[in-house]
N, C-alpha and C positions, 0 to 999 in steps of 0.2 A: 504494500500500500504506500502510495506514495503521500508528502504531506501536505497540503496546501499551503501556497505562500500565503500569509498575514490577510485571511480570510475575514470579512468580517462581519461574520455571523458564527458567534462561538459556536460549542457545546451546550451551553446556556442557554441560549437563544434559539437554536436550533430544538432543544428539549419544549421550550414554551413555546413554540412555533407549533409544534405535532400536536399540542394540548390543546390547543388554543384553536387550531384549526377543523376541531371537532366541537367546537365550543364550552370549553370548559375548563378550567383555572387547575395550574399547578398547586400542588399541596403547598412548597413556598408562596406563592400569590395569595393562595389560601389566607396562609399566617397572618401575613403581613397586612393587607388588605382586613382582616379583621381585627388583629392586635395593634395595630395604629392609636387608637383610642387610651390603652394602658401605657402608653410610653410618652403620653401626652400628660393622663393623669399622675402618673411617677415624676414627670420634672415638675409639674404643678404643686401637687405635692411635699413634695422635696423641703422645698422654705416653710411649709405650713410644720410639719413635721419636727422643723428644728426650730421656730420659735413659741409652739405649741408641746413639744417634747414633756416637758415636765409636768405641766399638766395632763397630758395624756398615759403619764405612768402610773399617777395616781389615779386614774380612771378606770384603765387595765388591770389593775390592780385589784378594784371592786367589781367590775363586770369584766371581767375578758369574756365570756360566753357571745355578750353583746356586741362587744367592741370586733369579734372575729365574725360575726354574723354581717353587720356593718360594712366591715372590710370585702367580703364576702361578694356582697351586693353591689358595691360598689366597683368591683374589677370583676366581675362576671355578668351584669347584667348589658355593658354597651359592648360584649364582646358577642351574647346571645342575641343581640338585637341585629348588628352590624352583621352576623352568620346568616341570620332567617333572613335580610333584605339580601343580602351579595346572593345565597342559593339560589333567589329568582331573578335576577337579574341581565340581560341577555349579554351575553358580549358580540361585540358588533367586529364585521370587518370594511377595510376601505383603502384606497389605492390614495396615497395622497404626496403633494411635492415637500421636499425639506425649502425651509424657507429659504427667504432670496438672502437673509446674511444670517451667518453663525452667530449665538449667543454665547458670548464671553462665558468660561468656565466661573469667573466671581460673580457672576449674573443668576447665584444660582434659584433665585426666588420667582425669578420671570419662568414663564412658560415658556415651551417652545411651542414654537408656530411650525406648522407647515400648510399649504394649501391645496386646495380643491384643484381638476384641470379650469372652472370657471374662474379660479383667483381669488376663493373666498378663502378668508383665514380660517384655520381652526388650529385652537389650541389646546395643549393637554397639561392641565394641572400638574400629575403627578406621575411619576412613572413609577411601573413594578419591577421595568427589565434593566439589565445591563444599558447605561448608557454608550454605543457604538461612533465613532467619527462620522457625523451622517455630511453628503456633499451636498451642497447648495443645485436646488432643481433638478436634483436627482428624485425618482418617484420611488414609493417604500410601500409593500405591504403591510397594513397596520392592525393591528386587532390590538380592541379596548371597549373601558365599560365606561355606560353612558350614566351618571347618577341622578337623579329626581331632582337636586339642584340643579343641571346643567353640567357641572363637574366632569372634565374627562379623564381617565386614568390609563395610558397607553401602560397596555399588558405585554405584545413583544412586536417586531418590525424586522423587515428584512428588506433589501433593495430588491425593489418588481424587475430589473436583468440582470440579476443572479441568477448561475447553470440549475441550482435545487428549485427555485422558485412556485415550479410546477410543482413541487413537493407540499407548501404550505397554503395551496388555496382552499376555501371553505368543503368541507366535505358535506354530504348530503343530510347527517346527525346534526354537523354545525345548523344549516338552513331548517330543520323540524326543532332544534331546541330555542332555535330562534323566534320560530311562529309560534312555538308553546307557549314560550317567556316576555311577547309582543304581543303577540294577537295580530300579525299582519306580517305578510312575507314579506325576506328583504327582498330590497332593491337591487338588479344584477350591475 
């Protein structure tokens, strides 16, 4: 087997490529995509904790039953809520360009854009994959989740004239878990 020069579409990528193009989320994407919520309340957290500390030993101290029932509630209920919305929620696929200029690596709060062939922006809040060198009006196959806000979350992407290409278009499960989880078939 020979190796490919500086490919770029890992292992990684290529793994959530296969998953994705049957419509359905790596176990990583999984994780992450619902455990976001505790790693928010943990930095949150964090200062409450230490200017709160002392009082809360003495609290712990007379109810821990409470105080771990509490705790309990508190990191398990937006992880079951964020589970039961992600389950049904469809992931989408779509051919889009990288935008006309790169976004600086310290830029990291901005979304990236890239556009429709009509030139309409769209942009994706947050990513689940590997971010790759992507080239300016170069076209990508994209799979990502669309959230009730607006919100988009690109799941994984590969360039549409890469030799595998043919490898990660929607497969027939993708398009029926799509009309289950829509109520209206996609768009080809």
């Amino acid at each position: 087997m020979t190796k490919r020069k500086r490919d770029m579409v890992s292992d990684e990528m290529r793994e959530r490529l296969a998953t994705n193009r049957e419509g359905r989320l790596t176990t990583g994407q999984w994780l992450e995509i619902t455990g976001e919520p505790i790693i928010l309340l943990l930095l949150l957290s964090a200062p409450l904790l230490f200017v709160l500390g002392p009082r809360l030993a003495a609290l712990v101290r007379f109810s821990l039953p409470l105080v771990l029932l509490l705790l309990l509630a508190i990191l398990i209920v937006p992880i079951l809520a964020r589970a039961r919305r992600y389950a049904r929620t469809a992931v989408h696929f779509t051919r889009l360009q990288a935008g006309v200029r790169a976004r600086p690596w310290w830029m990291f709060w901005q979304p990236d854009i890239f556009h429709t062939p009509a030139d309409e922006p769209v942009r994706f809040s947050s990513w689940l994959a590997p971010r790759p060198p992507l080239a300016i009006n170069r076209e990508y196959l994209i799979y990502y989740l669309e959230e009730p806000s607006g919100r988009r979350v690109l799941l994984s992407l590969a360039p549409a004239d890469h030799e595998e290409a043919d490898r990660w278009q929607p497969t027939p499960q993708f398009n029926e878990r799509y009309t289950r989880r829509t109520g209206r078939q996609r768009a080809r």
